[in-house]
C-alpha positions as CSV (number, residue, x, y, z in Angstrom):
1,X,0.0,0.0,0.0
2,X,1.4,3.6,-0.6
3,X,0.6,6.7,1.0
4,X,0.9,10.0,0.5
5,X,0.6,13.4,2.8
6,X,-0.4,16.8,0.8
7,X,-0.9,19.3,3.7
8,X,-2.7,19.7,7.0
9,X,-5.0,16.2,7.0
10,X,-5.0,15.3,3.4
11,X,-3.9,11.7,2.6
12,X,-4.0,10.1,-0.5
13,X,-4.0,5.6,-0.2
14,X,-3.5,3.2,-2.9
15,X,-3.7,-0.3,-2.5
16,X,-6.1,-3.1,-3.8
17,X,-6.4,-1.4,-7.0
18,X,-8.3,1.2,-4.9
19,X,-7.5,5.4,-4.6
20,X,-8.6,6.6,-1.7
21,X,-8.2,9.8,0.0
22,X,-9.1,11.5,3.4
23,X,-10.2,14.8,4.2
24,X,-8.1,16.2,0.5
25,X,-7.8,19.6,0.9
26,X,-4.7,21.8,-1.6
27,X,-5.0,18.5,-3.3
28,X,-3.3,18.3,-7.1
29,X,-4.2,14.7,-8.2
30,X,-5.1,13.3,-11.6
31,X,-5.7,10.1,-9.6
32,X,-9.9,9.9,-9.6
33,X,-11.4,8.6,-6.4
34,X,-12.6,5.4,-5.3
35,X,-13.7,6.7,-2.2
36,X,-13.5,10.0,-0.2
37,X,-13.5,10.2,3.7
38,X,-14.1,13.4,5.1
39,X,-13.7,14.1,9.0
40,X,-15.6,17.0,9.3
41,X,-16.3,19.9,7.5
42,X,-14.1,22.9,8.3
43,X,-12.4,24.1,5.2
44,X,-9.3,22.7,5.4
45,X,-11.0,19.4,5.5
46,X,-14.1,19.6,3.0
47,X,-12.7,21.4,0.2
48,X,-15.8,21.1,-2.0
49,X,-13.9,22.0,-5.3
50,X,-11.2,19.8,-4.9
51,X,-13.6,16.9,-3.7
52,X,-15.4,17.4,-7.3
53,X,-12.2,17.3,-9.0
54,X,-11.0,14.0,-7.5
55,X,-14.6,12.8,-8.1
56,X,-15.4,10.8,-11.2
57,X,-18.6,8.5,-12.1
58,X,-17.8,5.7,-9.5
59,X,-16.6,8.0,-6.8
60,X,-18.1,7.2,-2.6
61,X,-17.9,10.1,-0.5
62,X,-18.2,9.5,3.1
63,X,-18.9,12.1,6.0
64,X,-20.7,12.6,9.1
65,X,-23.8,14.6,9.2
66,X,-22.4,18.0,8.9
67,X,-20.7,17.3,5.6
68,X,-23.8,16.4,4.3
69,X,-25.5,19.4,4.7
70,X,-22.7,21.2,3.7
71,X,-21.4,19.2,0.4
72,X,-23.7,20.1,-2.0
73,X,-22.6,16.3,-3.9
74,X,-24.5,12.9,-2.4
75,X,-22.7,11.2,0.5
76,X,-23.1,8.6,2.3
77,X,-23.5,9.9,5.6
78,X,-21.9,8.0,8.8
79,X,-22.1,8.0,12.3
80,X,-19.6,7.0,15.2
81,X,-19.4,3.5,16.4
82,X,-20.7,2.2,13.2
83,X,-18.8,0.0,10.0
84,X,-19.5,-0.1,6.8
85,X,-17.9,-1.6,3.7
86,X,-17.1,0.1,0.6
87,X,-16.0,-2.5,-2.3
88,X,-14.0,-4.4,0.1
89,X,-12.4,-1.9,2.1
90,X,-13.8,-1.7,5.6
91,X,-14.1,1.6,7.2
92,X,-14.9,2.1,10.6
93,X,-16.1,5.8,12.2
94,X,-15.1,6.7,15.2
95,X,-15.4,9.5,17.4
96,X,-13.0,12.9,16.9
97,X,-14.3,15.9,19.5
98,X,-12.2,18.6,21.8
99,X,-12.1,17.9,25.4
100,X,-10.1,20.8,26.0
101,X,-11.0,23.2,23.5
102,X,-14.3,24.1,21.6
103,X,-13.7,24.0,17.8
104,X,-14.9,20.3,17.5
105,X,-17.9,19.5,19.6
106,X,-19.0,15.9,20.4
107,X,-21.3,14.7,17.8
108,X,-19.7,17.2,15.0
109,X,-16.6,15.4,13.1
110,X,-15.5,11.7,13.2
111,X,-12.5,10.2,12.7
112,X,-11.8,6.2,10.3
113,X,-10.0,3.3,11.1
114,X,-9.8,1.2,7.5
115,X,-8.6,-1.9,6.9
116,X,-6.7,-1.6,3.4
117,X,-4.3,-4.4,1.8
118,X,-4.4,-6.2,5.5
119,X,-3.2,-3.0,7.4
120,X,-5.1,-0.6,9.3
121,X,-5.3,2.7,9.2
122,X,-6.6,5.2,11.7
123,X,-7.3,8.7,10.8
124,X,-7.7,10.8,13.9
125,X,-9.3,13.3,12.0
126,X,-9.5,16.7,14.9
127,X,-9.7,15.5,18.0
128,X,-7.7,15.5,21.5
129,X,-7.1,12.4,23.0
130,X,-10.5,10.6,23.7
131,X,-11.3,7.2,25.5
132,X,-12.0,5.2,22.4
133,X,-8.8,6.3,20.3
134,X,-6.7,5.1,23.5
135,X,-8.8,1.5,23.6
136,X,-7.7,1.2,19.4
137,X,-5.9,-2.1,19.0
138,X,-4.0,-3.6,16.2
139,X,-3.6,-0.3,14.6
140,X,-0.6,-0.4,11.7
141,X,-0.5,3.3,10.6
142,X,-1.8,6.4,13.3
143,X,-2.2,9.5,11.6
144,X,-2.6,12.2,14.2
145,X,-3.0,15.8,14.7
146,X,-0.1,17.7,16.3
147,X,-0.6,21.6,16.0
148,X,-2.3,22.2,19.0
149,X,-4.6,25.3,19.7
150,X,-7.6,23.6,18.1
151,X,-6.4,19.9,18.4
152,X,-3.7,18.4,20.5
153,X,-0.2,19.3,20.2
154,X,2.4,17.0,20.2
155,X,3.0,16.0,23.5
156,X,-0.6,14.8,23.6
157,X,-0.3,13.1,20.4
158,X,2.6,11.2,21.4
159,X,1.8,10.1,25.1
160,X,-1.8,8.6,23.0
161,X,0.8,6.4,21.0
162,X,2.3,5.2,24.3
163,X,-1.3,4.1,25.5
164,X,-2.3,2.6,21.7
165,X,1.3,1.5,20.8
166,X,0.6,1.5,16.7
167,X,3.1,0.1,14.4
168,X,3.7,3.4,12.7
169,X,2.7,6.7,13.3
170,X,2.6,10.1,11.2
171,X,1.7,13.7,12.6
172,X,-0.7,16.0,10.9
173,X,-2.2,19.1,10.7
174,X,0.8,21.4,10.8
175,X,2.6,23.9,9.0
176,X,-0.7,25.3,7.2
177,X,-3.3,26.6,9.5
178,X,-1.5,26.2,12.8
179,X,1.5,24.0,13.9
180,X,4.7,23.5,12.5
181,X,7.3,21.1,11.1
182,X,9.2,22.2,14.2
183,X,5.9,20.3,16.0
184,X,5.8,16.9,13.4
185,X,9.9,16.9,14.1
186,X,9.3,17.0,18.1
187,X,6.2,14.0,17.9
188,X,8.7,12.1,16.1
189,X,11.6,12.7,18.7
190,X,9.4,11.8,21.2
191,X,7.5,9.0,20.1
192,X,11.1,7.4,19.0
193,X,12.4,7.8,22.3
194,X,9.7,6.5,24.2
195,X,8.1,3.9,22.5
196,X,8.6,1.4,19.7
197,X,7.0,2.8,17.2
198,X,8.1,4.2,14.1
199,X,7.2,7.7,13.1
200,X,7.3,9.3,9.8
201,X,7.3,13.2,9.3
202,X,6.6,12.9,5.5
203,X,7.2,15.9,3.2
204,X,4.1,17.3,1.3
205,X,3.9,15.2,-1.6
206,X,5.9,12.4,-0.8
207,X,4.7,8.8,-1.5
208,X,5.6,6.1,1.2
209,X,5.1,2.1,1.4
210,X,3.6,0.5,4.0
C-alpha cells in the first residue's frame, strides 16, 4: 500500500487497486477517487472543489452529518461507532471531539479506522485524545493531529501512541493553519524515544510504502 501526505489532513492511499483519500484539501491529483473520507467539515478538511475534482462516475464520498449538509454532492453519511464496507475496504467511524478546547464539539466530526491491503489505518481526523482512540488495538498506521490550539499538540499526540502503541505513526495538521514542522519533528523525537513505534514526518507530496 502507498501513502501520500499533501498538507494539514489530506492523505491520499492506494492499494487493492483502490484510490482513496481522506479529508483532501490543496489537493493536485489526476488520480480519480474510489472513495473520499471526510472528518468534518471545516475548510481545510471539506474542500468542496477539490472533492469534485478528485470525483469521477464511481466516486463514494463519506462524511458525518455536517458534511452532508454542507457538500452540495450525495454522500453517504456515517455515524460514530458504526462500520460499513465500501468495495472491500472496511471503514470504521469513530469519534474525533475537543475535550479541551471548543472547535470540535462531540457529535460534529469523526474520525476512520480502515482496513486496506491487511493493514489498518486510523485517521484521527480533529480530536484530543478521547477514550475510544486510547482503547484502538491492532492499529498499523496512526495519523494524528499535532498543531495544537484547536487539536492536540504534540505531547498529547505522542503520550496517546504510548497508551495505543501503533506500528507506525505520522503527525498532521501542521505547517498550514496552525502547527509546524518544528511540531511533526518533536512528535517524532518523542514517540522514538519512548516507544517502539516508528514515526514518519513525511514531506508534502511524498509517497511512502507501507
Amino acid at each position: 500500500m502507498d501513502v501520500t501526505w499533501f498538507s494539514q489532513s489530506a492523505f491520499l492511499f492506494e492499494g487493492e487497486g483502490k484510490t482513496i483519500y481522506i479529508d483532501p484539501y490543496k489537493v493536485v491529483s489526476k488520480r480519480k477517487a474510489d472513495l473520499i473520507l471526510v472528518t468534518h467539515s471545516h475548510y481545510d478538511h471539506m474542500d468542496p472543489q477539490t472533492i469534485a475534482a478528485l470525483s469521477g462516475s464511481k466516486t463514494t464520498v463519506v462524511g458525518p452529518r455536517d458534511v452532508q449538509n454542507n457538500l452540495k454532492q450525495e454522500i453517504v453519511s456515517v455515524e460514530p461507532s458504526t462500520e460499513h464496507v465500501f468495495d472491500d475496504v472496511v471503514v470504521c467511524v469513530v469519534e474525533a471531539y475537543n475535550i479541551h478546547r471548543t472547535a470540535h464539539p462531540r457529535g460534529f466530526g469523526v474520525g476512520y479506522v480502515m482496513e486496506l491491503e491487511g493493514k489498518r489505518i486510523y485517521h484521527a481526523g480533529d480530536t484530543d485524545v478521547t477514550p475510544k482512540m486510547l482503547s484502538l488495538k491492532d492499529i498499523d498506521l496512526a495519523l494524528l493531529p499535532v498543531g495544537g490550539c484547536f487539536t492536540m499538540d504534540w505531547r498529547e499526540a505522542s503520550q496517546a501512541v504510548k497508551s495505543f502503541k501503533p506500528e507506525f505513526a505520522a503527525p498532521m495538521h501542521y505547517g498550514s493553519v496552525v502547527g509546524s514542522k518544528k511540531d511533526a519533528k518533536a512528535f517524532k523525537r518523542q514517540v522514538e524515544s519512548e516507544t517502539a513505534t516508528r514515526a514518519i514526518v513525511f514531506e508534502s507530496g511524498e509517497k511512502i510504502s507501507l
